[in-house]
N, C-alpha and C positions, 0 to 999 in steps of 0.2 A: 659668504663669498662676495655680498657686493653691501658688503661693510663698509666699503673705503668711499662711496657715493654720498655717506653721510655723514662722514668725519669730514670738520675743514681743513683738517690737517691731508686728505688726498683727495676730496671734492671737487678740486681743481683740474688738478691731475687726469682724475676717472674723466672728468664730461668732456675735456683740452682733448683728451687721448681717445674715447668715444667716438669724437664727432670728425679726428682725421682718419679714425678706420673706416667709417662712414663713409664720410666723402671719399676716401681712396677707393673703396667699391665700384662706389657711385659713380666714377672716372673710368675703370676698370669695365664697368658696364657698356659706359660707349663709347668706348675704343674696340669691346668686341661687336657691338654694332656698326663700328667704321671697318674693322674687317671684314664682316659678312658682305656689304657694302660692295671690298674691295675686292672680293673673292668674284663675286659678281660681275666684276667689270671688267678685270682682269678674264676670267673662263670665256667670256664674251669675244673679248679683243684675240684668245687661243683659238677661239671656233672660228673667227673672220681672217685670222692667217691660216690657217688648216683650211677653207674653203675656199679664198683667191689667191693666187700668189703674188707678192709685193703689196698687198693692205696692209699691214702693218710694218712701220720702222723700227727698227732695231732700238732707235730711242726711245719709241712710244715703249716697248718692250722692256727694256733698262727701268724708264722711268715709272711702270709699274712694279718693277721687282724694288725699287728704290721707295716708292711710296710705301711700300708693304713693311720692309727693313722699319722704318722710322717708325709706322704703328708699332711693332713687333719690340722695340727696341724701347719705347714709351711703357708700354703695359709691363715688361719684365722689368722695369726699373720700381714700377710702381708696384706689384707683386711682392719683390724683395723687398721694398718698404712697409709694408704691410707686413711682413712676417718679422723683420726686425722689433715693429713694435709689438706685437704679440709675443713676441719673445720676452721684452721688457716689462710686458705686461703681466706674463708669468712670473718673471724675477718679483717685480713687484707685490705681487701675493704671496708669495714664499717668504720672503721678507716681512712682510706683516704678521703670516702665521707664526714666524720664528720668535716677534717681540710679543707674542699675546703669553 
């Protein structure tokens, strides 16, 4: 299975392909820590307009469902990237077993 790490002929390939699943996690990781984050701050700013009325603007409001969008919209970009290359990465080993 991890044959192709020491052929040069996919050496390349495996460690190149390796290290952006890696770092895509790695990215994946904290962005889900910028939404805990955002969860946080956001519930916060729900509990200060639920307890005065007029604390909070309608922009402040917006611009947290706006921050959240762009996380939300980073990580599924990067999520799908990530399964595409596994996807490729599967092809890939199928393809070697077929020329053995």
């Amino acid at each position: 299975m991890f044959r192709f790490f020491t052929t040069s002929k996919w050496a390349v390939w495996a460690y190149v392909g390796s290290f952006v699943i890696l770092a895509s996690i790695w990215v994946q990781v904290q962005i889900d820590v910028m939404i805990n984050e955002w969860f946080g701050e956001f519930y916060d700013m729900v509990q200060k307009a639920l307890g005065e009325a007029n604390s909070v603007t309608m922009g402040e409001y917006t611009g947290g469902l706006l921050s959240f969008a762009k996380l939300a919209a980073i990580y599924k970009q990067l999520q799908t990237g990530v399964r595409e290359k596994e996807k490729e990465e599967t092809k890939g080993e199928s393809v070697i077993k077929s020329r053995r």
